[in-house]
C-alpha atoms as one frame of an Amber mdcrd trajectory, in Angstrom:
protein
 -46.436-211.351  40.913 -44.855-208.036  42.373 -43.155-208.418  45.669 -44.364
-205.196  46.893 -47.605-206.806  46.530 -47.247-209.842  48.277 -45.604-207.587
  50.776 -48.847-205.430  50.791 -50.557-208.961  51.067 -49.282-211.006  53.832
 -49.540-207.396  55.994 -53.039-207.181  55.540 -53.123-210.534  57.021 -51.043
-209.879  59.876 -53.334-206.674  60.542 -56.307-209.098  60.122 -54.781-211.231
  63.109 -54.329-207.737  65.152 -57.693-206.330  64.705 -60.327-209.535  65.167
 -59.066-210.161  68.659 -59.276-206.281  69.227 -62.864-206.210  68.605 -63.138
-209.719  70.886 -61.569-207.752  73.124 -64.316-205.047  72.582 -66.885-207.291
  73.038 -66.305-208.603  76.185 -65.296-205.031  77.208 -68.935-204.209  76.177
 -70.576-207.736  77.156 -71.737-208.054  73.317 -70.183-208.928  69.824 -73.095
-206.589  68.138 -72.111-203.355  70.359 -68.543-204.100  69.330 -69.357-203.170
  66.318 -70.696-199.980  67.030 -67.645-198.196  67.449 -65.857-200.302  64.970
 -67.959-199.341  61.853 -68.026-195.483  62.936 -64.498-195.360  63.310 -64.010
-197.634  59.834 -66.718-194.872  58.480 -65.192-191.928  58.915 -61.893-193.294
  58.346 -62.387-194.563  54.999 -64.694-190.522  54.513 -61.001-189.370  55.188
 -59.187-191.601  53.007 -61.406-191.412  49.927 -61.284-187.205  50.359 -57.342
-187.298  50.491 -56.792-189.759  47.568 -59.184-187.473  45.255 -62.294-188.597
  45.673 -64.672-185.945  44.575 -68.689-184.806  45.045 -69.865-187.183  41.853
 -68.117-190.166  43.289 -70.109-189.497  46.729 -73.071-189.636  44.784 -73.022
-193.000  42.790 -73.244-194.755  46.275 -76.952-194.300  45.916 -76.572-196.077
  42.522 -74.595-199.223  43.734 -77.420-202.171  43.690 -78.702-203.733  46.639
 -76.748-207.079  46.742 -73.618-205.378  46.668 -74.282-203.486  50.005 -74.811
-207.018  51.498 -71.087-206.892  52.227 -71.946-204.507  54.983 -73.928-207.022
  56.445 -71.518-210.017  56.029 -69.150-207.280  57.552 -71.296-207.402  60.641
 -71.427-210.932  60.797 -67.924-211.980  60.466 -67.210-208.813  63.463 -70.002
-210.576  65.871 -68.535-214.210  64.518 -65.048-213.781  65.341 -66.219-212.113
  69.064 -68.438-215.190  69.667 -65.741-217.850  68.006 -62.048-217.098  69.512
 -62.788-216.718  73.158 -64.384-220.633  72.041 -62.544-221.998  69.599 -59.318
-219.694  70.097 -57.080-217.574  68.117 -54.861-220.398  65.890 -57.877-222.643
  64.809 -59.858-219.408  64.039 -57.215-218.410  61.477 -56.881-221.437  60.104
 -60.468-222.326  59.462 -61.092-218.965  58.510 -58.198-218.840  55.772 -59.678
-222.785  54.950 -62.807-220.752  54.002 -61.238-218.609  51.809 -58.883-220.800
  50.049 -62.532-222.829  49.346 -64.979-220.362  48.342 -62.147-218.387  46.383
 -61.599-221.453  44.456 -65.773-222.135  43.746 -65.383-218.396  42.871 -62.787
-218.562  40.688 -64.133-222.161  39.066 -67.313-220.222  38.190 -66.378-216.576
  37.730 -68.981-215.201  40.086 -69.008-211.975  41.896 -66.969-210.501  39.059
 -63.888-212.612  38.980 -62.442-213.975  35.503 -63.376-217.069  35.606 -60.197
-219.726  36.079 -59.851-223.859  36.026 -59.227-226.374  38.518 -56.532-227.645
  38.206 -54.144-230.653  39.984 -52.510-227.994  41.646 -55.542-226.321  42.522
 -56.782-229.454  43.877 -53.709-231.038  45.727 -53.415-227.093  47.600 -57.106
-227.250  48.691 -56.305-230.389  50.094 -53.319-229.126  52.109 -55.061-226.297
  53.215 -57.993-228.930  54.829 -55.058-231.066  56.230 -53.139-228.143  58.136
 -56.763-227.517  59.226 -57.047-230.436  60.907 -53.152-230.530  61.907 -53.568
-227.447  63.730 -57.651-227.649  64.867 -57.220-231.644  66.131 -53.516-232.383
  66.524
């Protein structure tokens, strides 16, 4: 793997840990996680208008939105969810254990993914490696949640 894209990687994570306690922030700001994301998705909206224009996007591209199938604009709502999650969870749970059971999440569900080649992803075997990682990730979990 490229390190320019591990790079790219492990600063989307950092941003990830700047802008979920933003929108806490937000929400307690407003008094609710569901108006914080108000002017998060409007912002997100016309940002993402601006990037697609400026990287090439084009009239026809605009147009297949209406096209995409219904399950795949789910995401928006899981979006949503995980915006009025995190604003309910890290004022409760805090920051730290957040991360780390969020990142647990991933590291499972990717794996299932993977296992089964859902959503799209080539499909890929468990392996001991696999297996003994998962089971590091759920012990730092429980390092860092319990102590």
């Amino acid at each position: 793997m490229a390190i320019h894209l591990i790079l790219l990687a492990l600063m989307m994570g950092a941003i990830i840990s700047i802008y979920l306690p933003m929108i806490t922030r937000t929400s307690q700001l407003l008094g609710s996680g569901p108006m914080a994301n108000v002017p998060f998705f409007a912002v997100a909206l016309l940002a993402s208008i601006v990037i697609a224009v400026a990287t090439g996007a084009r009239g026809a591209q605009f147009q297949k939105i209406g096209t995409l199938p219904l399950w795949l604009l789910t995401a928006g709502v899981m979006s949503a969810g995980m915006i009025i999650g995190t604003s309910y969870l890290i004022p409760r749970i805090g920051i730290g254990a957040f991360f780390v059971l969020a990142v647990s999440g991933q590291v499972l569900a990717g794996m299932t993914f993977s296992y089964f080649g859902l959503f799209g992803v080539v499909a890929s075997p468990l392996t001991w490696g696999k297996l003994l990682g998962a089971a590091l990730v759920i012990s730092g979990v429980y390092l860092v949640t319990f102590r």
